[in-house]
C-alpha positions as CSV (number, residue, x, y, z in Angstrom):
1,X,305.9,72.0,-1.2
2,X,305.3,73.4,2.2
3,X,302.9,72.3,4.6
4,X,300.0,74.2,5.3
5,X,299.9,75.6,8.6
6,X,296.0,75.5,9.2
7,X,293.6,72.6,7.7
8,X,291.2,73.9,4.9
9,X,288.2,75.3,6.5
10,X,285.4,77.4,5.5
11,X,286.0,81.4,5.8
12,X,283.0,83.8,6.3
13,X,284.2,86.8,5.7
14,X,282.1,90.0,7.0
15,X,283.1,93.5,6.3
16,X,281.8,95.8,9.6
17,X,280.1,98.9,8.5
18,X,279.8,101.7,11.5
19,X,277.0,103.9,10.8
20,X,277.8,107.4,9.6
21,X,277.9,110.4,11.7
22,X,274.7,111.7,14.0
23,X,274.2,114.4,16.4
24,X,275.0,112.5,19.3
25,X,278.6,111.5,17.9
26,X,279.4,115.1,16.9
27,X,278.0,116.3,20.8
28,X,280.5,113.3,22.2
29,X,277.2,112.0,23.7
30,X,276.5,108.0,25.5
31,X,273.9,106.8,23.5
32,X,272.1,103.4,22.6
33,X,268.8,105.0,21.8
34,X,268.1,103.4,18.2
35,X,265.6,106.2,16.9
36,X,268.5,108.8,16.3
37,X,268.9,109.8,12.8
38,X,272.0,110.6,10.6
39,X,272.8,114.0,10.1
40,X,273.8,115.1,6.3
41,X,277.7,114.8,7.0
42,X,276.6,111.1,8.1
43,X,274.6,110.4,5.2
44,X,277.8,111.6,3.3
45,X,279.8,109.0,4.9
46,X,277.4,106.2,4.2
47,X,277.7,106.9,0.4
48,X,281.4,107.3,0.4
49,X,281.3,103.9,2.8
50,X,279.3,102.0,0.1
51,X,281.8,103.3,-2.8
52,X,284.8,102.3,-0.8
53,X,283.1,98.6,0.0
54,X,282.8,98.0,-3.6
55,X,286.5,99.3,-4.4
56,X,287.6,96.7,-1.8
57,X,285.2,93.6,-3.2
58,X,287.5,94.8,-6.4
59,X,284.2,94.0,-8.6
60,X,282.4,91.1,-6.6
61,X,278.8,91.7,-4.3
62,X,278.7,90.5,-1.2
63,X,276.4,88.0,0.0
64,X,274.6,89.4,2.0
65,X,274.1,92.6,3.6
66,X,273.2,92.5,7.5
67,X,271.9,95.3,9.6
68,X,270.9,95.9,12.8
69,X,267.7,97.7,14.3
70,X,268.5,101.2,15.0
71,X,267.5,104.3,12.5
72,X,271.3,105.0,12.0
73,X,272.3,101.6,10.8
74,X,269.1,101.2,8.5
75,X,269.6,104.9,7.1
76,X,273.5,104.1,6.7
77,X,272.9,100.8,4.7
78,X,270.7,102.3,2.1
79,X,273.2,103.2,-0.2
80,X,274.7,99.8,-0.2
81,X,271.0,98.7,-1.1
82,X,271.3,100.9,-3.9
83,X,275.2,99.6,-4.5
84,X,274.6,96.0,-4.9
85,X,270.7,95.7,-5.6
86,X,270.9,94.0,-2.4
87,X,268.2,93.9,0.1
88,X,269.0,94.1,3.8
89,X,268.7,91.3,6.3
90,X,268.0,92.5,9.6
91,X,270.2,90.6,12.5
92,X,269.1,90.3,16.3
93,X,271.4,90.8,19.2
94,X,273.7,93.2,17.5
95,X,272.0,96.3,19.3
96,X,274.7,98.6,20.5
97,X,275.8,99.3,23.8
98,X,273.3,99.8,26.4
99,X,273.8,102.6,28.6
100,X,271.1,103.2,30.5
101,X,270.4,105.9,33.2
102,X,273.6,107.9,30.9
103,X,271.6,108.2,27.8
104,X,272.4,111.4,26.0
105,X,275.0,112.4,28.6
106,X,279.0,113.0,28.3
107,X,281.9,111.4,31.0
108,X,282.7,114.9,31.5
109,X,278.8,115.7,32.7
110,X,278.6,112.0,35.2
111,X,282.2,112.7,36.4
112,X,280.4,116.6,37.3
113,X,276.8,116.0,38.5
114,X,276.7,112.0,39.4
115,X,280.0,111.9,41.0
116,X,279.6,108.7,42.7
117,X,277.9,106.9,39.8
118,X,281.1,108.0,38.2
119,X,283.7,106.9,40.7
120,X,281.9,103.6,41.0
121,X,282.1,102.7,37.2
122,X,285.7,103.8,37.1
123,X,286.7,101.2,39.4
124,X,285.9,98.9,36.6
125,X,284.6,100.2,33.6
126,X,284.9,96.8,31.9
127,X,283.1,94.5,34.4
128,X,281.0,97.3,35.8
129,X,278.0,99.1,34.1
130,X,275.9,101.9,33.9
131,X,272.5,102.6,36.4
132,X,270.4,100.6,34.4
133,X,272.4,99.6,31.3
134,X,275.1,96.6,30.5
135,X,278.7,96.5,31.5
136,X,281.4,96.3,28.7
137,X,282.2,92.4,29.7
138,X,278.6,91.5,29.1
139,X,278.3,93.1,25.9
140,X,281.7,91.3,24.7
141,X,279.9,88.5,25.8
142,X,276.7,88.9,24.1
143,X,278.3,89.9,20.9
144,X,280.8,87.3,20.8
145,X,278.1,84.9,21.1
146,X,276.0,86.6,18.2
147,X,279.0,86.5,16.0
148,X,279.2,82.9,16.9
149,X,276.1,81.6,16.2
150,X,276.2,83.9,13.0
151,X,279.1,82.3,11.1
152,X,277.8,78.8,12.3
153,X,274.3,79.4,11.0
154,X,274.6,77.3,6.7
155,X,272.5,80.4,5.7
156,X,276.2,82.8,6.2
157,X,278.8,80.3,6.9
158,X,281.4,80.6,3.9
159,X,279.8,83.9,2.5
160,X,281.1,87.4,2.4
161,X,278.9,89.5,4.3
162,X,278.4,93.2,5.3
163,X,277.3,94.1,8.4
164,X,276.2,97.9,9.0
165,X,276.3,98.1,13.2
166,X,278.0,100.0,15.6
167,X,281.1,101.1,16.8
168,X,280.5,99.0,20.0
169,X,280.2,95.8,18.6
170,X,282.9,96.0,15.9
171,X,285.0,96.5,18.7
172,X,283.8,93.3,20.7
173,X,283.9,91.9,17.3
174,X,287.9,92.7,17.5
175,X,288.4,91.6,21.2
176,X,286.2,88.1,20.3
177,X,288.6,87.5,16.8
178,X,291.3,87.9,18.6
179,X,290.9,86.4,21.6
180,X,292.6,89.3,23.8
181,X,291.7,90.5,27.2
182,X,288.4,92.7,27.3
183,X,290.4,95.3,29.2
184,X,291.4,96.0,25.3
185,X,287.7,97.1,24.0
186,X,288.8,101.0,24.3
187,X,292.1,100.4,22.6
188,X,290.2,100.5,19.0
189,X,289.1,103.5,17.3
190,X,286.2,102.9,15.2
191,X,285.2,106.2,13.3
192,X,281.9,106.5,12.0
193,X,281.5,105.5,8.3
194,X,284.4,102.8,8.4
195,X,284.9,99.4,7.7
196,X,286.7,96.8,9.4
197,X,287.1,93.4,7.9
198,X,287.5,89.8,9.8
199,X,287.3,86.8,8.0
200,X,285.9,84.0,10.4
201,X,286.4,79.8,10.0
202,X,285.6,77.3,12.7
203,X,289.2,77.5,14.4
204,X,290.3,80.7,13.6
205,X,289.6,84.1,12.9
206,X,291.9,86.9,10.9
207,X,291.7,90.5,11.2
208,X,292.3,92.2,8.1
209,X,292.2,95.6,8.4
210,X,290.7,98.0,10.9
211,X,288.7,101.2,10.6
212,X,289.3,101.8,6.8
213,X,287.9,105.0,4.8
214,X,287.6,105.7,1.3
């Protein structure tokens, strides 16, 4: 009989939804602004994301389904509603990204027209951030304290949960689970409409799979 490498904890388990496409993704836009909608290729991807969540829970619900504030995520969660004849809870301090002063522009556009803005942030683009927004290291910090105070809160700990967010908090997500250097946040591609699974105990955490598509 072989030992067991890791005591017996409790596992939350939460299965990362990105929203589905939107104008902004398809333009290559910076955007935090939560009021942008879908588009019909993202709604697409939302109801192909529900059918592939339910192929992986091979016949079980989840828990719980968890949502952020922005249109995108609420839109992108409605067929999992439908799915599971669940209804959404919605989490605080999961809110993508902030960019500030670069809403709604591309690298390509700052690196053009706000050349020093540009030169600045590319002397650290973890630790520094945007006029007016949040650097990449604070919103690794923000999130991995969210996730933290999540899977210790009795109302989630030891559940299987969904959580429809964005791409840049399943990334901090990734960097927080696996304890790696933020430098790493860029290093995962998140499409829009995948899923990403970590399962979470006290100790530990365990990446399943990244970035998964029907």
């Amino acid at each position: 009989m072989s030992e067991e490498l890791h005591p017996l904890e409790e596992v939350t388990t939460i299965y990362f939804l990105r929203h589905g496409h939107t104008m902004a993704t398809e333009m290559g836009l910076l955007y935090s602004n939560p009021d942008l909608p879908l588009t019909e290729k993202g709604a697409e991807q939302a109801q192909s994301a529900a059918g592939h969540l339910e192929s992986l829970l091979k016949g079980r619900n989840p828990d719980k389904i968890l949502r952020g504030t922005a249109l995108r995520v609420k839109q992108s969660a409605e067929p999992l509603v439908a799915k599971f004849n669940l209804e959404t809870e919605e989490v605080e301090g999961f809110e993508e990204w902030q960019v500030g002063d670069w809403e709604g522009r591309t690298y390509l556009d700052i690196k053009k027209n706000s050349p020093e803005q540009y030169q600045a942030w590319c002397k650290d683009p973890i630790g520094n951030a945007p006029p007016g927004g949040e650097s990449i290291s604070a919103l690794a910090d923000r999130i991995g304290k969210a996730i933290d105070k999540l899977t210790r809160n009795k109302d989630y700990a030891g559940k299987t949960l969904c959580m429809v967010t964005h791409s840049g908090i399943i990334r901090s997500s990734l960097v927080y689970a696996l304890e790696m250097p933020i430098a790493n946040f860029w290093r995962f591609n998140i499409p829009t409409g995948s899923i990403t699974r970590i399962d979470f105990s006290p100790s530990f955490a365990t990446v399943q799979f990244t970035a998964s598509r029907a």
